[in-house]
N, C-alpha and C positions, 0 to 999 in steps of 0.2 A: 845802557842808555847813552847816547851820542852826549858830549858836553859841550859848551861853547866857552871860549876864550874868552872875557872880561879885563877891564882895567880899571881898577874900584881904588879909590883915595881913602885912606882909613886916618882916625889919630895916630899919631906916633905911639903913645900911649897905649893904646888899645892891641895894635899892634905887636907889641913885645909882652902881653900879656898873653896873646893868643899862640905865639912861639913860644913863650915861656912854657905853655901847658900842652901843647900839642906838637914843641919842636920847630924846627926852622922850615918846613917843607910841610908843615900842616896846616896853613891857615888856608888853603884847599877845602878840608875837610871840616876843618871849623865852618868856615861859612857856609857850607853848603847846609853841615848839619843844621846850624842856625835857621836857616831859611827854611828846612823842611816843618821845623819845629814851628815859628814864626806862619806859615802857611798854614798849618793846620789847625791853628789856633786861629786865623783869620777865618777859615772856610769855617768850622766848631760854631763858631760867634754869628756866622754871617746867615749857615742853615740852622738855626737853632732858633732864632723867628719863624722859619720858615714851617718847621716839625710842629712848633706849638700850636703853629698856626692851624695846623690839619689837624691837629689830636684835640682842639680845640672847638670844631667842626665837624669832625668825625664821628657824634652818633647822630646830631641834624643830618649829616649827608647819608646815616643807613636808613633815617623814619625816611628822607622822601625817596632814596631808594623803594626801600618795601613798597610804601606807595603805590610807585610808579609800576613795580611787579605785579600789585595785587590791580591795577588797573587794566593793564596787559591780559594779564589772567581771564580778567572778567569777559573782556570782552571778545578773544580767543573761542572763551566756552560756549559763548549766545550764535 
């Protein structure tokens, strides 16, 4: 995947902890990791209303399915 070039102001602090663990030429891979982790936890959070929401719904939405089948049906047959 193509990457793009950034210019990110960090603590000092924060900074020599992330080289401390990952080296002088890792905080590349730190962030990035960070971020994948940090997204998926936002998307997790964000569709997760979203699933309740259906599974919540979801045998309402198969009665007026049927329903709407068996009305179909009926009137197919006459």
């Amino acid at each position: 995947m193509p990457n793009t070039r950034l210019n990110v102001s960090l603590p000092t602090p924060i900074v020599d902890d992330i080289k401390a663990l990952y080296g002088p030429r890792g905080v590349s891979q730190f962030l990035e990791e960070a971020a994948q982790e940090k997204l998926a936890a936002l998307k997790k959070e964000r569709y997760k209303g979203l699933i309740e929401g259906y599974r919540a719904t979801a045998e309402e939405t198969v009665e007026v399915l049927k329903r709407f089948e068996a009305s179909v049906t009926e009137r197919r047959d006459v």
